[in-house]
C-alpha positions as CSV (number, residue, x, y, z in Angstrom):
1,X,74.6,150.1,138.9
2,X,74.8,146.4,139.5
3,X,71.2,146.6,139.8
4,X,69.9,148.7,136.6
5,X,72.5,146.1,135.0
6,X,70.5,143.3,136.1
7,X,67.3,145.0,134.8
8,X,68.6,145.7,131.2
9,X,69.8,141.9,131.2
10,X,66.1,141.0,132.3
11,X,64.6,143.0,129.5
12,X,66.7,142.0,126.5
13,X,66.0,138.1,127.2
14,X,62.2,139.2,127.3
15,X,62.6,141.1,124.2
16,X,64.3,138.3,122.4
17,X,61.7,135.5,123.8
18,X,58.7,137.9,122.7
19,X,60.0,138.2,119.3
20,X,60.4,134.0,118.9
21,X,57.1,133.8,117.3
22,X,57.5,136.4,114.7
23,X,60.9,134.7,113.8
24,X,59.3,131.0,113.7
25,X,56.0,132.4,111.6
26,X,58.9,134.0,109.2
27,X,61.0,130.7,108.9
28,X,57.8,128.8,108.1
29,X,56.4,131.0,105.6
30,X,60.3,131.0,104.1
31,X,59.8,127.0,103.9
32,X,56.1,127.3,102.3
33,X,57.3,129.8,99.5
34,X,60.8,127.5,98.7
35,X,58.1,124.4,98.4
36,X,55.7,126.3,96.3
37,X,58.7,127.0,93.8
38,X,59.3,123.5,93.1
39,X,56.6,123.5,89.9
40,X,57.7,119.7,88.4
41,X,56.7,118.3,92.5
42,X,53.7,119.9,92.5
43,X,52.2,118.8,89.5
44,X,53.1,115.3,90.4
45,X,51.2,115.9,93.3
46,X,48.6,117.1,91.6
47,X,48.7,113.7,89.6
48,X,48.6,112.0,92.5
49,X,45.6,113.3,94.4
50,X,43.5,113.4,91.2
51,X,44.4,109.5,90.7
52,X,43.7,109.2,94.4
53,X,40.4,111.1,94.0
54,X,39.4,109.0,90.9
55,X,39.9,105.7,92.5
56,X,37.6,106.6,95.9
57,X,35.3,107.8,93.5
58,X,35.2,104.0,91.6
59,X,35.2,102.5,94.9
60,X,32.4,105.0,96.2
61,X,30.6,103.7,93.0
62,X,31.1,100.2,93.6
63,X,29.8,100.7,97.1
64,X,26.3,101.7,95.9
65,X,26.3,99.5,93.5
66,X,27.0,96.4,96.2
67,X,24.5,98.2,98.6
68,X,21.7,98.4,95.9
69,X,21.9,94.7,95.0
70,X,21.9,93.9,99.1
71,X,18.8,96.0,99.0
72,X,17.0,94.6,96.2
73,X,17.6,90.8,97.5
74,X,17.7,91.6,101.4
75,X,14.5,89.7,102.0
76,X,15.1,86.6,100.0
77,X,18.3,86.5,101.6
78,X,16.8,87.2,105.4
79,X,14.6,84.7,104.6
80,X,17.1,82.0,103.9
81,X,19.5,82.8,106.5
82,X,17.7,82.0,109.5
83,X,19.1,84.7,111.9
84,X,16.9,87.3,110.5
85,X,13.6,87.5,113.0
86,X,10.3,89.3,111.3
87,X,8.4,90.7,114.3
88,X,9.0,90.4,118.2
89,X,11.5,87.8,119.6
90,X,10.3,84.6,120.4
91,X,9.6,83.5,123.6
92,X,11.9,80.6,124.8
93,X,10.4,77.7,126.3
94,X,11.7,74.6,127.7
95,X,10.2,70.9,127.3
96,X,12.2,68.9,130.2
97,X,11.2,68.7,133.9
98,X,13.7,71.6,135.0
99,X,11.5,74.1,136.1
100,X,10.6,74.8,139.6
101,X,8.1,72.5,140.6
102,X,6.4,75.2,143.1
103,X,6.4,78.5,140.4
104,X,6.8,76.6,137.3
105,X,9.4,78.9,135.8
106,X,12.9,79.8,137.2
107,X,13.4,82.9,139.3
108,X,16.5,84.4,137.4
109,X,15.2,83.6,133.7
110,X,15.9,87.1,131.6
111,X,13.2,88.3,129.3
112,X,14.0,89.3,125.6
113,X,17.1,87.5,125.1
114,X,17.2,85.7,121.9
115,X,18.3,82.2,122.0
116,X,19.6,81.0,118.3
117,X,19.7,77.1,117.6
118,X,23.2,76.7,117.4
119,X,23.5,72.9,117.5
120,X,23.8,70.5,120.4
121,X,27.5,70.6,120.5
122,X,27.8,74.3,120.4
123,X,25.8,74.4,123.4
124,X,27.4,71.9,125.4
125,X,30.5,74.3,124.8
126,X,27.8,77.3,126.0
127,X,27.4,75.7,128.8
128,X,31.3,75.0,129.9
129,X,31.7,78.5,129.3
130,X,29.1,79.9,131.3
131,X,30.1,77.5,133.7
132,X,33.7,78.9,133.9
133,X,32.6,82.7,133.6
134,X,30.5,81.8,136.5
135,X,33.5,79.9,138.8
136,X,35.2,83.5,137.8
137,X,32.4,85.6,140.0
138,X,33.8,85.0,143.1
139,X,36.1,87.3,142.7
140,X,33.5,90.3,142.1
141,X,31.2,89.0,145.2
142,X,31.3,92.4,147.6
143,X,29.0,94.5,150.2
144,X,28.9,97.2,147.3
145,X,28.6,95.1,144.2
146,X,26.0,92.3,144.5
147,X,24.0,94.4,142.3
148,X,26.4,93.7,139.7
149,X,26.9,89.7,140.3
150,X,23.0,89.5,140.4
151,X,22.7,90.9,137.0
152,X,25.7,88.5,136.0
153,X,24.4,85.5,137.2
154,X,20.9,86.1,135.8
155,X,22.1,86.1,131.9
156,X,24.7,83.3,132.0
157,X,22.4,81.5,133.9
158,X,19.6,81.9,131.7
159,X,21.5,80.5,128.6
160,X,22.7,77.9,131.0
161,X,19.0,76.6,131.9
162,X,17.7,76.8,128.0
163,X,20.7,75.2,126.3
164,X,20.5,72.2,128.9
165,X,17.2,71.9,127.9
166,X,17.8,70.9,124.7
167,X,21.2,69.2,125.5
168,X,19.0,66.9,127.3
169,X,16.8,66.4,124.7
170,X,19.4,65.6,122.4
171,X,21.0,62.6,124.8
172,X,20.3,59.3,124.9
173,X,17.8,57.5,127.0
174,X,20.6,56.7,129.7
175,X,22.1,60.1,129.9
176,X,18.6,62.1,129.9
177,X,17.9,61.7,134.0
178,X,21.5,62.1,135.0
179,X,21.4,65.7,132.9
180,X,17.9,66.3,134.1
181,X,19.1,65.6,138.1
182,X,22.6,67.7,137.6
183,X,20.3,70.6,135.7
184,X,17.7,70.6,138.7
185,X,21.0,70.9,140.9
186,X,22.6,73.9,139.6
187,X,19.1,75.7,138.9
188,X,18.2,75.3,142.6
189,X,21.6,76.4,143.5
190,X,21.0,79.6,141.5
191,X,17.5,80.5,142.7
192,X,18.8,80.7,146.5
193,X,21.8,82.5,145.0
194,X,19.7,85.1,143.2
195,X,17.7,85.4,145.8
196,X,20.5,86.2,148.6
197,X,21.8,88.7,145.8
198,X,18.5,90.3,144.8
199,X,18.4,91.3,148.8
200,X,21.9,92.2,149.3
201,X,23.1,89.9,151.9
202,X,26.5,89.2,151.3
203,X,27.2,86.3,153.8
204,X,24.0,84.1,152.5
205,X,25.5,85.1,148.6
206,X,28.6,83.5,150.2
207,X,27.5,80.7,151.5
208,X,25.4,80.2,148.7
209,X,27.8,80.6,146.0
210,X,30.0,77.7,147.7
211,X,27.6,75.2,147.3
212,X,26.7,76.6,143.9
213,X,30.9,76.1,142.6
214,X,31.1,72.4,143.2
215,X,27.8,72.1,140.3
216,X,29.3,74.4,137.6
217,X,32.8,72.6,138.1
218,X,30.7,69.4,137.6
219,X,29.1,70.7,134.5
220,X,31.9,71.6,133.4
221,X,33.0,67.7,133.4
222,X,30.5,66.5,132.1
223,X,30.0,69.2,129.1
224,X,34.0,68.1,128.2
């Protein structure tokens, strides 16, 4: 007796929880037809959302209009800008002696990165920054992501080798062969770096990227 007890005790709580639903569906349809009898809220809510609708329609409006003026002057104004380029990007070159004497060029340069003229002091502070991102690889140097730190080092280094280019064309007669030597430094530095990356060896990338953090700390001295 116990037992069958048990069983109808079982059975009543599942009855109750399976008709939970049909009570909560019934409470929530009570609360939707007590809201729908309020009349005066809904027609200021009705006010509401056709003020709302009327003012993302102005502002929908004004938004053509704004994009159909931008249109109709976008050339002039690309024109006059300068950051607006007509065709393919331009190919980067370099006028100081800081190229590799043997190949001519550097062996990390990037292709297709744009280089904007942002001003000799602007890229003095480039080059500190890259400088610093750079001092910050170490911690990234693995077996399994060298990949990763060669692809790194080839863009910072890239805007590093142009925007000392025309830093040292910018300084003065006394400054230009200690920029040119320091430049010629780090560049060399970065080709034997690349190179120890570009064939995974981790202890060479070590070694190599040792000798490479006493330049960038010194550029980052001198670019103060």
């Amino acid at each position: 007796m116990a037992r069958l007890a048990n069983l109808n005790g079982i059975s009543e709580t599942l009855a109750g929880a399976l008709r939970l639903p049909s009570l909560r569906r019934t409470q929530k349809r009570a609360n939707i037809v007590g809201f729908q009898g309020k009349k005066k809220d809904d027609h200021s809510q009705s006010e509401h959302n056709v003020q709302t609708t009327r003012r993302k329609l102005a502002l929908g409006l004004a938004s053509i209009a704004l994009v159909g003026n931008t249109t109709c002057n976008g050339v002039s104004l690309a024109e006059d800008n300068g950051f607006w380029i007509d065709g393919p990007l331009p190919v980067p070159t370099v006028d100081n002696n800081i190229a590799n004497e043997k190949t001519g060029t550097r062996s990390f340069l990037k292709k297709g990165i744009y280089m904007a003229d942002i001003g000799t002091k602007n890229r003095k502070y480039r080059l500190r920054k890259c400088a610093f991102d750079l001092l910050a690889l170490e911690d990234l140097i693995g077996k399994d992501t060298l990949n990763y730190v060669q692809k790194y080092l080839r863009l910072k280094s890239t805007f590093m080798y142009y925007d000392f280019d025309k830093v040292i064309t910018a300084a003065t007669v006394d400054d230009k062969q200690p920029l040119t030597h320091l430049a010629n430094r780090l560049f060399d530095s970065f080709e034997k770096l690349e190179g120890a990356t570009k064939q995974r060896n981790l202890p060479e990338t070590e070694t190599f990227y040792k000798d490479t953090k006493v330049i960038l700390q010194e550029v980052m001295d001198r670019m103060a």
